[in-house]
N, C-alpha and C positions, 0 to 999 in steps of 0.2 A: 504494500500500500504506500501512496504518497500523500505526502498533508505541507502543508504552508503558509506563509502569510504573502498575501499580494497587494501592496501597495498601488493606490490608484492617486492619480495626481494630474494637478494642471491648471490652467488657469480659468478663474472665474466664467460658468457655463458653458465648460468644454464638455459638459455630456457625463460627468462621471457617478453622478447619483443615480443618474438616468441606465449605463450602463451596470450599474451593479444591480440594481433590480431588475433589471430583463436577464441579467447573468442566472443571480438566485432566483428568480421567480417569485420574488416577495418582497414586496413595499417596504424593504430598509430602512431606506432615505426619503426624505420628504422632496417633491423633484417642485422646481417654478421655473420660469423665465427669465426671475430676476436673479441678477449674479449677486453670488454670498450667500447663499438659499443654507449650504451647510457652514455650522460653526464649529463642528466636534468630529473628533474621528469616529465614524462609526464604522462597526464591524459584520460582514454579511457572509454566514456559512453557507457553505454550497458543497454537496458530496456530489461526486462522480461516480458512476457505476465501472465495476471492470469492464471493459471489450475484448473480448477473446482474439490475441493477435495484433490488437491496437494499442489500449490501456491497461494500467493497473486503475484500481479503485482509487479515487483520491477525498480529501479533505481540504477544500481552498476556503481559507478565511482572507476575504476581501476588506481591506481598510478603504474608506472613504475618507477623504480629508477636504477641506476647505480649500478654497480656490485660492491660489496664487497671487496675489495683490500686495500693491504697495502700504502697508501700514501707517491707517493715518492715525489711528484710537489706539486705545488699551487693549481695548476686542479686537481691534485686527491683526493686535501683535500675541494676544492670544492664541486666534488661528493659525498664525504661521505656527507658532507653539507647537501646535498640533499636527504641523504637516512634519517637520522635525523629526517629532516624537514618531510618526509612523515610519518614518525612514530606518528608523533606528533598532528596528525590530519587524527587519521582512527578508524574505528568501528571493523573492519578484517587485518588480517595479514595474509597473504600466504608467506610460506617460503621454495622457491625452491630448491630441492639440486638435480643437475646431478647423475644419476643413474648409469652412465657410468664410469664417475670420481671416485677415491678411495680418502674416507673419513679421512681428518686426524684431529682426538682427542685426548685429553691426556683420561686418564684410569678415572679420579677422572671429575664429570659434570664441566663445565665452571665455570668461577668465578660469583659473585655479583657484584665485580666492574663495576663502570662507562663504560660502553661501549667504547672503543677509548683508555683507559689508557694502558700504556703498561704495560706486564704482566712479573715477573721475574719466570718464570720456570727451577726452580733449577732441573741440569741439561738436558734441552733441547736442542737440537742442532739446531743452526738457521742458516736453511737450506733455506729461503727467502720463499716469497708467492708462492702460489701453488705445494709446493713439495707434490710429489707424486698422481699430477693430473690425469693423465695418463700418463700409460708406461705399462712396460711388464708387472706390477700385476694384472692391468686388475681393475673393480672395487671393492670396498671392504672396510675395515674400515682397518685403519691405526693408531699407537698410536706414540707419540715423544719418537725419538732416544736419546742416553745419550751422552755426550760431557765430557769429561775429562776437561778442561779449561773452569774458572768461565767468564762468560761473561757478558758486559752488557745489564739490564734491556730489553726483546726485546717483541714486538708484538707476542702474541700466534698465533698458526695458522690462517689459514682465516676461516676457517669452525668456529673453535671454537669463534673467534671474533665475528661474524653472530649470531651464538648461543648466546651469550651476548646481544645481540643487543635485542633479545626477552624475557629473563629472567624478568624483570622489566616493563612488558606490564602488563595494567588492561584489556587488552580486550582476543577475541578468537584468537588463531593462529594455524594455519592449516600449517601441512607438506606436502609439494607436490613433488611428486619426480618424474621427467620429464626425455626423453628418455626413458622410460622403455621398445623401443622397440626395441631399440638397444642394449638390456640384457638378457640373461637367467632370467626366474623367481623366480628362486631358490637362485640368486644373494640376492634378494630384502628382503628377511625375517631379512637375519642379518643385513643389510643394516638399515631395520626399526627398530629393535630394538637396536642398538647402539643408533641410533636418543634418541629413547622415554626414552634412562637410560640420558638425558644430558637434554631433555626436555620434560612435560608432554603436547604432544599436541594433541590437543581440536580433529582432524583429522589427518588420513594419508590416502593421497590421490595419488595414483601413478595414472602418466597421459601419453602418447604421443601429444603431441599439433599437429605433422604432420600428425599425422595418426586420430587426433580426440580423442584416445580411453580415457575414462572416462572423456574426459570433462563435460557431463551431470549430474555424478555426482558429479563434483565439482559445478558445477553452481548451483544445487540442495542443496548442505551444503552450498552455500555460501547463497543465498536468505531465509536458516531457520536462520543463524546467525546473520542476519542484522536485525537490529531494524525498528520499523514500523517508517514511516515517508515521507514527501511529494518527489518531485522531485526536484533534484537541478541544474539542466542545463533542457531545452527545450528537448522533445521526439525525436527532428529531431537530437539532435546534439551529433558527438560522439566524440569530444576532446573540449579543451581550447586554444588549441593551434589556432594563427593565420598563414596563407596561407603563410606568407613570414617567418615565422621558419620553416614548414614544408618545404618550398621549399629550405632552406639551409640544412636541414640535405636531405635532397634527396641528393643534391650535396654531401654534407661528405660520403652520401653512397657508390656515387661511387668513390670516393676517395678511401676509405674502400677494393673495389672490387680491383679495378686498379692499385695500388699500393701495393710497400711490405717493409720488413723492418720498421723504425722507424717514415717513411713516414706519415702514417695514424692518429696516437698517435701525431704527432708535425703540426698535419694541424686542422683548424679551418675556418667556410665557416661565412661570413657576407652580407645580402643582401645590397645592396648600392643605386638599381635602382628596385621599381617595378611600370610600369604603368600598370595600370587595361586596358581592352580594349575600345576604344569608341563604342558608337553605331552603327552599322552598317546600311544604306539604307538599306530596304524593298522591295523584286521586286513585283509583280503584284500578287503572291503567298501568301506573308505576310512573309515568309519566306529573311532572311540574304540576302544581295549579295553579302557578304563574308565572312570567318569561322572567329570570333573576332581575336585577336592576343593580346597576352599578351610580355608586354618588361621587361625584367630584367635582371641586373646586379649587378655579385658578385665578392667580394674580396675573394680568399682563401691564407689563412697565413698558411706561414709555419716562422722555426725559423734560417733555414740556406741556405747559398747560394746554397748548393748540394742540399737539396731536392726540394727548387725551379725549379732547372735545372729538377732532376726526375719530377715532375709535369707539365712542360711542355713538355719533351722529347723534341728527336731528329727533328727540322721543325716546333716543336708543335704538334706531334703525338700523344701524351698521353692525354695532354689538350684538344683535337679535342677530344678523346674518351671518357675523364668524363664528358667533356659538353653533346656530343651526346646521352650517356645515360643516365645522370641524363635528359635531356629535353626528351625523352620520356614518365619518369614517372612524369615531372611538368608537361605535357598536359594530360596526365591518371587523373593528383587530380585533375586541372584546368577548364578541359574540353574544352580547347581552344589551338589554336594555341600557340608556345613559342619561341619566340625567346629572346635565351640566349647569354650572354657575359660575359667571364668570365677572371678575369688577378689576377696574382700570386705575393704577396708581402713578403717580408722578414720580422719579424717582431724579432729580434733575443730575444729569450727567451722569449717567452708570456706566457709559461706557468705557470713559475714563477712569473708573472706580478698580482695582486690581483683587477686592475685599468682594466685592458687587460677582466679578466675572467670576470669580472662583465658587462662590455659592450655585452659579447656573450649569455647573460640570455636578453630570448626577452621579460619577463617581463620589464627588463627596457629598452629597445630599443623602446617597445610602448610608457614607458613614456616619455624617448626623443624624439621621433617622436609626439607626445601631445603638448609636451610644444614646439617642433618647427611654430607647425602650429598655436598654440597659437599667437607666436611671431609675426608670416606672418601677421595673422590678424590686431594685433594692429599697 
């Protein structure tokens, strides 16, 4: 048998939520169109069956990480945190780049330096993250523009950052390049070899994750690349995550949907209240005599008095509509009944709060919730 960990990686809405649930089959990640959608590593088990003649059986645990961005907040220098941190504990590396997007690199591979360092690119013109994402050029390789005035020391592009981030791996890294069906194919040649003169990688694998095409064979490279070795989560289970993170980022989802402007970016979802359901009587069938129901309630912060207001709307209109839809998809994972509550706090400036971010990682929410019930006890 073979098991692993697979790093997925890339820049802000290059498809990597989106390909890990079509990989596992199961609503991992919370997927939107707006970039930053994930803020946390998450983890998506996926078993493979043996093929007689093809495969061994395997176990891939997929990391999903936060998109690759210039850190303007506390929170964004959190996520890079977290891209870091899955670097640093994986066998594979998949590194997504939108097909669609037009690529911008300087002429000369990325540097050796430390990942994160800023970069003085005599003269580059810094034009901030994501220039020349899309627009009229459509996709394509892109190199930095020249700037008459010497400036200070700045952040290389995002793409080329990304690329740093892998230069310095001892393991395989595979290039995957996602949307491809929303491109001409003819796009894609220079596309890949601009890539392969900045990095030599192990695969290039162009994918659509909505339409399927060549997932097979990514999951085919990814299971010869992983090393043999046992199972490290149960066959039945395909995240790490617990029910009450999962059910706050449903909410942020639709926060995500519902919302616009700066809205989404300055809100944060906190469960406060979840009661499991009790057991229900038995009628003469053996069957319920009522569908369970599950209780819970959330805090969603935002950092000013106006977005507040936006998040409730007019009466409470708005809030009526994120409750109403995130509590569809908490009965879809739940399998139960939900009734949701939900109210709106101002929390100004969390993002910059380091005390703030750290409570919203449900790794330690568990262990506060540990040592609460501890306390109860004694």
């Amino acid at each position: 048998m073979k098991s692993g960990f697979v790093a997925i990686v890339g820049r802000p809405n290059a498809g990597k939520s989106t390909l890990m649930n079509a990989l596992t089959g199961e609503k991992v990640a919370i997927v939107t169109a707006k970039p930053q959608t994930t803020r946390n590593r998450i983890l998506g088990v996926m078993e493979v069956p043996a093929r007689k003649g093809k495969n061994l059986a395997a176990q891939i645990v997929f990391v999903d990480t936060p998109g690759v961005h210039k850190p303007g907040t506390q929170l964004d220098r959190r996520m890079l945190q977290e891209v870091y941190e899955a670097l640093e504990t994986r066998d594979l590396v998949l590194v997504l780049m939108d097909a669609t997007r037009r690529l911008r690199v300087e002429d000369s591979p990325v540097s050796n330096a430390r990942p994160g360092a800023p970069v003085d690119h005599e003269g580059t013109k810094d034009e901030g993250p994501g220039v020349r994402d899309q627009g009229s050029e459509g996709p394509g390789v892109g190199t930095a523009e020249k700037r008459t005035k010497s400036k200070a020391p700045n952040w290389a592009s995002e793409d080329e950052f990304l690329l740093g981030l892998v230069r310095k791996l001892d393991c395989p890294v595979f290039l995957v390049l996602t949307k491809i069906d929303l491109v001409a194919k003819d796009t894609l040649l220079p596309l890949i070899d601009a890539l392969m003169k900045q990095y030599n990688f192990a695969q290039v694998i162009p994918v659509s994750a909505k339409k399927r095409d060549g997932l097979e064979v990514l999951l085919a490279k990814i299971v010869d690349a992983l090393p043999k070795g046992e199972r490290y989560y149960p066959p039945d289970q395909y995240t790490d995550q617990p029910q009450r993170f999962m059910v706050a980022e449903l909410i942020r989802e639709r926060i995500l949907v519902d919302t616009g402007e700066e809205v989404p970016y300055a809100s944060a979802v906190v469960i406060e209240q979840f009661e499991e359901p009790e057991p229900s009587p038995l009628d003469k069938t053996g069957k319920p005599v009522r569908s369970p129901l599950t209780r819970i309630a959330a805090a969603i912060y935002c950092e000013r008095d106006g977005q507040k207001a936006i998040l409730i709307g007019k009466g409470g209109a708005k809030l009526k509509e994120i409750g109403t839809g995130a509590r569809k998809q908490i009965e879809s994972l739940l399998g139960t009944r939900v009734y949701l509550e939900l109210r709106v706090i101002v929390e100004p400036n969390w993002r910059e709060s380091k005390t703030f971010i750290e409570g919203l990682d449900w790794r330690n929410q568990l262990e506060r919730l540990a040592g609460k019930r501890d306390g109860e006890e004694e």
